[in-house]
C-alpha positions as CSV (number, residue, x, y, z in Angstrom):
1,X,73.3,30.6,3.2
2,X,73.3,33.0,6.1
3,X,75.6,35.3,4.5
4,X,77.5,33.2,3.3
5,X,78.7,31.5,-0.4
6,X,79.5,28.1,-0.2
7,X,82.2,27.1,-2.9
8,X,82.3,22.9,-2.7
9,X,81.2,20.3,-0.6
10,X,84.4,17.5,0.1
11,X,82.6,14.1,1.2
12,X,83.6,11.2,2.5
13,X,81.8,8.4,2.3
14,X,79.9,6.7,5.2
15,X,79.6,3.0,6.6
16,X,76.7,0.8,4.6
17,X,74.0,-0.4,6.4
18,X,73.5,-4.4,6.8
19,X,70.6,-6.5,6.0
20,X,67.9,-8.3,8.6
21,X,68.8,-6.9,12.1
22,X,71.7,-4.1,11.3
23,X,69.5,-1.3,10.4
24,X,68.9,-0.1,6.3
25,X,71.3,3.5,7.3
26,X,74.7,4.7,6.4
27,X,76.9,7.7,7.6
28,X,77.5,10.7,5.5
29,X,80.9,12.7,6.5
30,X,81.7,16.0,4.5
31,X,83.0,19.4,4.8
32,X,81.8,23.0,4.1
33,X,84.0,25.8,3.2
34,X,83.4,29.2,2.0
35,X,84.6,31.2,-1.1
36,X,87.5,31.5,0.5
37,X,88.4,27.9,1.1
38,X,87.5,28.7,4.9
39,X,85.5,25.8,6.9
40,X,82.5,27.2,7.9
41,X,81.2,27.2,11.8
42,X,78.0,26.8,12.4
43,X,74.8,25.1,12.9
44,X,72.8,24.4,9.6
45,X,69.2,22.4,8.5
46,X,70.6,19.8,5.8
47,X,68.6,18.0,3.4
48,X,69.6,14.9,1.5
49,X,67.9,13.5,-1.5
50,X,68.3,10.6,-3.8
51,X,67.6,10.3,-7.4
52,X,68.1,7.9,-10.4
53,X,69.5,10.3,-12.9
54,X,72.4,12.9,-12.2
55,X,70.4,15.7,-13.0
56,X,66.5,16.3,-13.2
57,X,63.4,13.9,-12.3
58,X,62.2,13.9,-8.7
59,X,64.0,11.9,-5.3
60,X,62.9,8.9,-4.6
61,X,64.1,9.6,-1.2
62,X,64.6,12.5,1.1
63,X,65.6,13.4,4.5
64,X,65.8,16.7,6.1
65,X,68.2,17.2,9.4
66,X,67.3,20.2,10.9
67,X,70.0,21.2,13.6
68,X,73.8,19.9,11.9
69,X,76.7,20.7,14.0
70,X,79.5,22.3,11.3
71,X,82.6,22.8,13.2
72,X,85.9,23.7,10.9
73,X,83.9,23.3,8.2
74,X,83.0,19.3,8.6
75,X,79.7,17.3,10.2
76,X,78.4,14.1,10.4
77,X,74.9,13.0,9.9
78,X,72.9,9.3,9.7
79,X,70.9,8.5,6.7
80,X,68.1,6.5,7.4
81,X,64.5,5.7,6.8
82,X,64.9,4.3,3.3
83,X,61.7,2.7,1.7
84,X,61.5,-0.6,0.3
85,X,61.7,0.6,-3.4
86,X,65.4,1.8,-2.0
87,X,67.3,-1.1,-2.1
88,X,70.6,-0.1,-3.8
89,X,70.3,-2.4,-6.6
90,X,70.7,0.4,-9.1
91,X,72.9,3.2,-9.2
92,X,72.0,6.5,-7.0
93,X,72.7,10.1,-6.9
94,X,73.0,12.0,-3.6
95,X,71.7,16.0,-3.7
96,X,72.6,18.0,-0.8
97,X,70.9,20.8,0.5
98,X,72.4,23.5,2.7
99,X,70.2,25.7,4.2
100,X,67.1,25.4,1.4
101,X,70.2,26.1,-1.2
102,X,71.0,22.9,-3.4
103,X,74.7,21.9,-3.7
104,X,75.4,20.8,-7.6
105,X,76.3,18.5,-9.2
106,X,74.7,15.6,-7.6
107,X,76.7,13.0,-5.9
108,X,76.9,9.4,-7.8
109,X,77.1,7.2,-4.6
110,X,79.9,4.4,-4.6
111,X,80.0,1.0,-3.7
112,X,79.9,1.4,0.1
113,X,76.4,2.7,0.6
114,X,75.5,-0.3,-2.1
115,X,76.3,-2.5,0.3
116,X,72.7,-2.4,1.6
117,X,72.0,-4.8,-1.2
118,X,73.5,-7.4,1.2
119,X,70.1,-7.6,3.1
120,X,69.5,-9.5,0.2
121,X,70.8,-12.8,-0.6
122,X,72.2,-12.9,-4.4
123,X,74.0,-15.3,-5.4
124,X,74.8,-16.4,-8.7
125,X,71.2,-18.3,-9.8
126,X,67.4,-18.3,-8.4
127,X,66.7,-21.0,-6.3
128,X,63.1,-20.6,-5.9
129,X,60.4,-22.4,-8.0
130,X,57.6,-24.5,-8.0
131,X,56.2,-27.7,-9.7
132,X,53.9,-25.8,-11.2
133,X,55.9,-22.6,-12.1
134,X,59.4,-23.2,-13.3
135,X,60.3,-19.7,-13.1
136,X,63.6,-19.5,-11.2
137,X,63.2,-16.7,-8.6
138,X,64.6,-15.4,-5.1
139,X,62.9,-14.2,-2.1
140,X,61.6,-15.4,1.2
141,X,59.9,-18.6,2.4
142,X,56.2,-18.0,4.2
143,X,54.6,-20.8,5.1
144,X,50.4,-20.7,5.9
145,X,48.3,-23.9,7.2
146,X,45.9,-24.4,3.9
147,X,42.7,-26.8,4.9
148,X,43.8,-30.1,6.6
149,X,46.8,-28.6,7.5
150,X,48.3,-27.4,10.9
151,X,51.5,-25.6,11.7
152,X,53.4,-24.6,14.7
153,X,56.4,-22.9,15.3
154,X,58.8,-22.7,18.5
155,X,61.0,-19.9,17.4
156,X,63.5,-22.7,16.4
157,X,61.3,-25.3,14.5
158,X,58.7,-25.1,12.6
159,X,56.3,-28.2,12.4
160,X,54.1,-28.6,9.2
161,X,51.1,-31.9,9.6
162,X,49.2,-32.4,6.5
163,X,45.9,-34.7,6.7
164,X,44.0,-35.3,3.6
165,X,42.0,-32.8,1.2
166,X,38.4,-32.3,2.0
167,X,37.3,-33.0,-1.6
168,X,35.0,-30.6,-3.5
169,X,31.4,-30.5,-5.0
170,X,33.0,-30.9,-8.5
171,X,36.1,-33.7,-7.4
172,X,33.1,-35.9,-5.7
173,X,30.6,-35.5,-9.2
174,X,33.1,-36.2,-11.5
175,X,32.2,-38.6,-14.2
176,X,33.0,-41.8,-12.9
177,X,33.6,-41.2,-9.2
178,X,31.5,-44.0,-7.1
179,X,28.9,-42.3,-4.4
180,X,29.4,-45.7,-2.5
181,X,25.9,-45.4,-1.9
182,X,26.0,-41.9,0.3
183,X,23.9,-38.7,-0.4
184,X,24.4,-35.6,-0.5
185,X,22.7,-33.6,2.2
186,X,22.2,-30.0,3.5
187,X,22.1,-28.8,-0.6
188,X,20.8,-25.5,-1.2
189,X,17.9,-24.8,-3.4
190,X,18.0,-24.0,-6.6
191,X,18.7,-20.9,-9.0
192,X,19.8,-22.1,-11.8
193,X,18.5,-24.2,-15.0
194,X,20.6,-26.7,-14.4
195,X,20.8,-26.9,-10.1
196,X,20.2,-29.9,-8.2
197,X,16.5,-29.9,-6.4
198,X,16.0,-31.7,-3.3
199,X,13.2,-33.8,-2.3
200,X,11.2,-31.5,-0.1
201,X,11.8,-28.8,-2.7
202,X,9.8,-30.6,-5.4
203,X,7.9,-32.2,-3.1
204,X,6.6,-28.3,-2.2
205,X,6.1,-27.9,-6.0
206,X,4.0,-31.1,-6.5
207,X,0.0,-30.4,-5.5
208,X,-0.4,-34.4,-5.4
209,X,3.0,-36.2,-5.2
210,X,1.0,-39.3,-6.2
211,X,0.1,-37.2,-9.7
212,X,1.8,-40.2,-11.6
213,X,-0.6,-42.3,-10.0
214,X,-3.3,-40.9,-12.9
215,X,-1.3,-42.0,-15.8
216,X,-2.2,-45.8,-16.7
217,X,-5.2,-46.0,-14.4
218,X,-7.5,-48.0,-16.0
219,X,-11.1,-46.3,-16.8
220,X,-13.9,-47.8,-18.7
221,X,-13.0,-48.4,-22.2
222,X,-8.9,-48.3,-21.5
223,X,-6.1,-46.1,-20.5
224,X,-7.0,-42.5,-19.4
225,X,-3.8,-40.8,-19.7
226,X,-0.6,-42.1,-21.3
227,X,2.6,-40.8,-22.7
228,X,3.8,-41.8,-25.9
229,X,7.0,-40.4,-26.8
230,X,7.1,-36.6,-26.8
231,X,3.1,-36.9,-26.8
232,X,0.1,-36.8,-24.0
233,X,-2.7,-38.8,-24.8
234,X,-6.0,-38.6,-23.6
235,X,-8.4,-41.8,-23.8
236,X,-12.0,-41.1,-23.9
237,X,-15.1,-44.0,-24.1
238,X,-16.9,-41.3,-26.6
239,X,-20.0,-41.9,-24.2
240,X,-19.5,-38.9,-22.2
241,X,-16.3,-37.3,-23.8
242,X,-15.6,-37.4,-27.9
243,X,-12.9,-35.9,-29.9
244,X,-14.5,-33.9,-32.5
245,X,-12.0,-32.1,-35.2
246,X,-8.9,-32.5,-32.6
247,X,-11.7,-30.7,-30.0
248,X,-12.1,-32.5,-26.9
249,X,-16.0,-31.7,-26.0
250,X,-18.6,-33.3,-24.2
251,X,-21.2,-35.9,-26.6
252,X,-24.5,-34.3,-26.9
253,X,-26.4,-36.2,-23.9
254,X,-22.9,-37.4,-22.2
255,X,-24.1,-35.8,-19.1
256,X,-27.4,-36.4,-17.7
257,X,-28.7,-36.3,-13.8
258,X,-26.5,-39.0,-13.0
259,X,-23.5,-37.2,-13.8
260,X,-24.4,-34.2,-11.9
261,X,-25.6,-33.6,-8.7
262,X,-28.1,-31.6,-7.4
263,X,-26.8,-27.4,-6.8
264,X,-23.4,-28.9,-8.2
265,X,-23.8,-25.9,-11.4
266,X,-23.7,-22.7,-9.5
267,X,-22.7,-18.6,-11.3
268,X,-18.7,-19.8,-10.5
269,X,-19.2,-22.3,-12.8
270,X,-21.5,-20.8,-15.4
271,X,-19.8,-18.2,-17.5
272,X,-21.6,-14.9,-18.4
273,X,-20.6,-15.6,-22.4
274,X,-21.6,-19.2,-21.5
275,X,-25.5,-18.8,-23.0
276,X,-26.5,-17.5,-26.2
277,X,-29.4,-16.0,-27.4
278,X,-31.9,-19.2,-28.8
279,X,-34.7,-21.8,-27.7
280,X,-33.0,-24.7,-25.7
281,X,-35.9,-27.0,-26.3
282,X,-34.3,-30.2,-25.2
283,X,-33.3,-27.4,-21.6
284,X,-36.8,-26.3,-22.1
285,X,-35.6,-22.5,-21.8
286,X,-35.7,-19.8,-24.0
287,X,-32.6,-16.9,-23.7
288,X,-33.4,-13.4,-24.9
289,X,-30.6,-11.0,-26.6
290,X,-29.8,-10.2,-23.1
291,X,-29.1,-13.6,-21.3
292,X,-32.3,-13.3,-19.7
293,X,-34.6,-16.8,-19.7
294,X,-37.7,-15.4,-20.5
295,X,-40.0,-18.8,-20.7
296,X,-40.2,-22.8,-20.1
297,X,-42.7,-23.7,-22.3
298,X,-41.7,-27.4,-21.2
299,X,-40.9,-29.6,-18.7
300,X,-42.5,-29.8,-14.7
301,X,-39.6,-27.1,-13.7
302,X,-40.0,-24.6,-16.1
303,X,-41.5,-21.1,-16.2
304,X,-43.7,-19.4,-18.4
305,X,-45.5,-16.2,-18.9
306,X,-45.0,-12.1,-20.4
307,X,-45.0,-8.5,-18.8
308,X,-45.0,-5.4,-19.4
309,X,-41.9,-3.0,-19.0
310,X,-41.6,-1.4,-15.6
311,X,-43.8,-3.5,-13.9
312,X,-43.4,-5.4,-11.3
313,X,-43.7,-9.2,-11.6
314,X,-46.2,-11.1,-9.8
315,X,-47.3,-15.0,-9.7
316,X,-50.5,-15.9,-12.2
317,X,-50.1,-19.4,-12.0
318,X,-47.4,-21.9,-10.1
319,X,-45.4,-21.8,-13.2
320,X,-46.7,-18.6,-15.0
321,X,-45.7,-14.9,-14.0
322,X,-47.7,-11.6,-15.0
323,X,-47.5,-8.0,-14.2
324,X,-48.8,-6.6,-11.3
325,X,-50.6,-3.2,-10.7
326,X,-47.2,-1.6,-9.4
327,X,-45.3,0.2,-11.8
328,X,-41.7,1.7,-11.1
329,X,-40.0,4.6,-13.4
330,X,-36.8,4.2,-11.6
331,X,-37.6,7.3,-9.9
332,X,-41.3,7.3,-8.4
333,X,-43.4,3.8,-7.7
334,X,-47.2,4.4,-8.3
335,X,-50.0,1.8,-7.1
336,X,-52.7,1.6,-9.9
337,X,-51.1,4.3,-12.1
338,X,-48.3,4.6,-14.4
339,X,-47.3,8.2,-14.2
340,X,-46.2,8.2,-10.6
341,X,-45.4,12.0,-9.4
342,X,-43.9,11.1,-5.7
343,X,-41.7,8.2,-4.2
344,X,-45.1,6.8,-3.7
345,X,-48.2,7.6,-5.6
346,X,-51.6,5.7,-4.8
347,X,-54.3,6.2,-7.0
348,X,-57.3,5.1,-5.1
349,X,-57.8,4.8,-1.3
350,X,-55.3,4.0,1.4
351,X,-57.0,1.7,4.2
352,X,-54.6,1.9,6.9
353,X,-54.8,-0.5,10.2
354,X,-53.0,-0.6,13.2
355,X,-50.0,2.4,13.8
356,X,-48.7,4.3,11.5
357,X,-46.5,6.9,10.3
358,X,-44.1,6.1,12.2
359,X,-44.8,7.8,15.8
360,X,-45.0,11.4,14.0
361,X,-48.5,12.1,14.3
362,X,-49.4,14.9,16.6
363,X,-52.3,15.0,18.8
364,X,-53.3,16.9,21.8
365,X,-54.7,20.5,23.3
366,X,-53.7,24.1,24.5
367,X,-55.6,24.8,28.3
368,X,-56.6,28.1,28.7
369,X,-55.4,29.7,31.6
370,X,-58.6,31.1,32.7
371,X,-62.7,29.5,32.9
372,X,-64.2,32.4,31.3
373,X,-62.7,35.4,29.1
374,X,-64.5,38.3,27.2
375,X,-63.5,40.7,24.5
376,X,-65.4,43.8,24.1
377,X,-67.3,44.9,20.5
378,X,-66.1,47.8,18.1
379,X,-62.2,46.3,17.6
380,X,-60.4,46.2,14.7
381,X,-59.7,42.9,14.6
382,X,-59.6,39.2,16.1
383,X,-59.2,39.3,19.9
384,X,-57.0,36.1,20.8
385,X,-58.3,34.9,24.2
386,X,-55.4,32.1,24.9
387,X,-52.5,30.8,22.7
388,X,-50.1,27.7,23.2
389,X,-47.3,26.2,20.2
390,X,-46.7,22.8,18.9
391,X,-44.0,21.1,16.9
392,X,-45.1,19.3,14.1
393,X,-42.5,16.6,13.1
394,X,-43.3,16.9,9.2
395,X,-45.2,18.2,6.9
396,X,-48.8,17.8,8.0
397,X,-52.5,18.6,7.5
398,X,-53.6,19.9,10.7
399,X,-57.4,19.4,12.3
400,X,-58.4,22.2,15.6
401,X,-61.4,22.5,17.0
402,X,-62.5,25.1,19.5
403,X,-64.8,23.3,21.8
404,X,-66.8,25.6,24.2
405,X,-69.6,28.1,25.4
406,X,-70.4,31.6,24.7
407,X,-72.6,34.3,25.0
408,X,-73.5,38.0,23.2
409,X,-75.0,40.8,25.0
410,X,-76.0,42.2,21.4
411,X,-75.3,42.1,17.9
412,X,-73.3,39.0,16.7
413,X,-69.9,37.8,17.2
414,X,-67.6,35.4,15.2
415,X,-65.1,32.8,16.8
416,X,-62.5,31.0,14.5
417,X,-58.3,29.3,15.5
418,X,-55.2,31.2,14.5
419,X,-52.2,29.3,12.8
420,X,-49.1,31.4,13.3
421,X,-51.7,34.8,13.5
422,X,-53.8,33.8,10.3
423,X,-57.3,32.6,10.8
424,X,-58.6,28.8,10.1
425,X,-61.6,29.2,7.2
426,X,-62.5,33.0,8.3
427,X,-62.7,36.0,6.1
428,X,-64.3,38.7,7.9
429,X,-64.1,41.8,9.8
430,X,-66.4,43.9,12.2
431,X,-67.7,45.7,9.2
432,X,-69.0,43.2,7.4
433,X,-70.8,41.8,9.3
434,X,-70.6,37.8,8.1
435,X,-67.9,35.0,8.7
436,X,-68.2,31.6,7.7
437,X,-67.9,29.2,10.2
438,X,-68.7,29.6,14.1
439,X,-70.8,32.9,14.5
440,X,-73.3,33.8,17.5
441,X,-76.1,36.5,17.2
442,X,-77.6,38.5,19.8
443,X,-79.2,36.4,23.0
444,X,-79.0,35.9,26.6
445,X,-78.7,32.4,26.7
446,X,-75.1,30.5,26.9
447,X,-74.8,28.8,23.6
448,X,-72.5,25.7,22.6
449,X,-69.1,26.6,20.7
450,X,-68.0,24.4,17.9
451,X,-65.6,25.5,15.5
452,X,-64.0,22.9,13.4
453,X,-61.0,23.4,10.5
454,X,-57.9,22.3,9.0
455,X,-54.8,23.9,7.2
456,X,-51.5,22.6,5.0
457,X,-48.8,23.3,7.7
458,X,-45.2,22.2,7.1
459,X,-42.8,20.8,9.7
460,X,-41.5,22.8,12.9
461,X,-43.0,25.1,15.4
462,X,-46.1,26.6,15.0
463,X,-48.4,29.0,17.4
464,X,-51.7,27.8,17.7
465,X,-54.6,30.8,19.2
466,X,-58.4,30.8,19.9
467,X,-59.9,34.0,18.7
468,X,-62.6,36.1,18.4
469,X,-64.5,38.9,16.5
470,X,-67.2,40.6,18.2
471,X,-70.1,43.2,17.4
472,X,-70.7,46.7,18.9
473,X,-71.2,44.6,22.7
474,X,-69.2,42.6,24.6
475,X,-68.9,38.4,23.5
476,X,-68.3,35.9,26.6
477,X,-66.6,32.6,26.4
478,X,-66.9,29.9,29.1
479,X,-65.6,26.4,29.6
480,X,-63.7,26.6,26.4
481,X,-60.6,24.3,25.1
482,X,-58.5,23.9,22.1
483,X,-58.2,20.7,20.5
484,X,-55.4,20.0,17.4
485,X,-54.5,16.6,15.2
486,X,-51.6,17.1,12.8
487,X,-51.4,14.3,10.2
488,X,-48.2,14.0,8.6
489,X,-48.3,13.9,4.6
């Protein structure tokens, strides 16, 4: 303590606190002296605790004064700030601390600070209890406006008006209770088993809400539908419907044209496992392991007749069917043959009328530039006089023919078309002196050019040149044009 021992604390006890308004405090009077019995002068922190034993276990209340006047050794302080769990109705101990340095022993308070206790009101029994708790016990009065109930208070009267109890589900239900001819309305739907439904709520739930209307109709030979007991009966006139082995089934001929009307059977109503394999004479069909109604040997409506795998089916007869000459692999259809080799294979002629192929065949001709042109003899190879290009849409066979005039001086000269630089039906060179197809010996007289050929092109752009091979002399050509077809294959 600053220096300081101090020897003993001498305390006088402080004035109670009072219950309701008087606040829950007391004063605490004491003096400090040193070893030497000297009151002390100063200004200390004091802490004051509380416990329930005289020594150990922890406060149940403390309070720390930071700035305590000492003068001649004695001070004054207020204790305050006690919690409800404080209410002196046990006995207390008082631990003072000086300066963070607890004073021992503890203090056992007397009666004065118990006088706290008088906040409460103890007399010598409980007066409190209920009808429905005899427990005698003490404390205060609260009083809360429960349903059908108001209250009011003034600050010096308190009014309390009861009205009558809004009765519950369970108090209105209760066996014996009289509805007095009311419903019950605004009911919730249900979750439970055993809820309540309401009428549009299994009225939703009912397809027909006339659905009792079928039971007790009368049909033919009696009652369609009844209940007996626990048990569902079902009439029948065993005309149309008959009860075989507890089966109900329809009676072999129970339905006939007059029961059914016309498209009224349709695949919704006829079940793939529905036919088996057999002869259906009375039908007049015959089903194959596959479901398939191969015949109608009888009856106005029935059809009748055989084919061959992979061929198509054709009319024979207004009831019969056949094959026909088209035959399909599932890969390649042929026309009069069987071993098809293309998505279309014709074995005979094709007589076409009218357009065809689409638009893609390609007709037309390359203009020379010039009337006349020349090429002199002793070359090494074709002499192209004019050239043009074409696209060909697809693959093709293309026709050219080199329409003209020409002339020799001397010796001979060849003329032929060149498809992208190679020659149309011409094998030849100067040296040779032979070429199939348009050739011209030596004379003075203009002579008439026709060269005709054809060639396997495919599709896109080709260069299309007339060309010729001459002698040892010059080889003229007048007036001359190149015609071209391509037909698409």
């Amino acid at each position: 303590m600053r220096a300081r021992n101090v020897a003993r604390f001498l305390i006088i006890p402080g004035v109670l606190a009072i219950i309701l308004a008087i606040p829950r405090a007391f004063n605490y009077q004491g003096k400090l002296v040193d070893l030497s019995g000297v009151g002390v002068n100063d200004t200390l922190p004091l802490t004051f605790r509380l416990y329930t034993s005289e020594t150990g276990g922890s406060p149940i209340y403390e309070q720390t004064i930071p700035n305590v006047v000492i003068r001649q050794g004695l001070f004054s302080v207020e204790l305050s700030g006690f919690p409800d769990t404080v209410d002196f109705s046990q006995q207390y101990w008082l631990e003072v601390v000086v300066d963070g340095e607890p004073m021992s022993p503890r203090e056992k308070l007397a009666s004065s600070p118990y006088s706290i206790r008088a906040g409460v009101s103890e007399t010598g029994f409980n007066p409190v209890y209920s009808d429905s708790n005899a427990t005698r016990r003490r404390g205060s009065f609260v009083f809360r406006a429960g349903e059908r109930a108001t209250l009011s208070d003034d600050g010096s009267t308190i009014n309390i008006t009861l009205g009558a109890a809004i009765p519950n589900l369970y108090q209105v239900l209760v066996a014996g209770n009289d509805a007095r001819d009311e419903r019950i309305v605004n009911l919730g739907e249900p979750i439970n088993p055993q809820d309540a439904a309401t009428k549009s709520y299994v009225d939703g739930r009912t397809a027909n809400p006339n659905w009792l209307a079928m039971i007790n109709r009368e049909r033919g030979a009696g009652l369609a539908l009844s209940f007996a007991g626990d048990s569902f009966s079902v009439n029948v006139d065993n005309s149309t419907l008959e009860v075989f082995h507890d089966t109900l089934r329809v009676r072999a001929g129970g339905i006939t044209d007059n029961e059914l009307a016309i498209n009224s059977v349709g695949p919704d109503q006829l079940q793939s496992t529905g036919v088996t394999p057999g002869s259906y004479t009375a039908a007049n069909i015959t089903v194959d392991e596959d479901g398939r109604i191969l015949s109608a040997s009888n009856g106005t409506a029935g059809v009748s007749g055989s084919g061959t795998n992979n061929y198509l089916a054709k009319w024979t007869g207004s009831t019969i069917l056949g094959s026909s000459i088209v035959f399909d692999n599932g890969t390649n259809v042929g026309i009069a043959t069987s071993t098809p080799s293309a998505r279309l294979d014709v074995n005979g002629n094709l007589n076409v009328s009218g357009s065809y192929f689409n638009g893609k065949t390609l007709v037309g001709y390359i203009q020379p530039p010039n009337w006349s042109y020349s090429a002199s003899g002793n070359v090494s190879g074709w002499v192209i006089l004019w050239s043009g290009t074409i696209n060909v849409p697809q693959n093709s066979v293309l026709y050219v023919s080199l329409i003209g005039h020409w002339e020799v001086t001397s010796n001979w000269c060849f003329a032929t078309v060149l498809v992208d630089g190679t020659p149309i039906a011409a094998n030849c060179t100067s040296s040779n002196g032979s070429c199939w197809g348009a050739s011209h010996t030596y004379s003075t007289t203009w002579e008439n050019l026709a060269f005709v050929g054809f060639v396997y092109i495919t599709a896109g752009t080709h260069t299309l040149a007339a060309a010729v091979l001459p002698g040892n002399y010059t080889c003229y050509v007048n007036g001359a044009r190149l015609y071209y077809a391509a037909i698409p294959q």
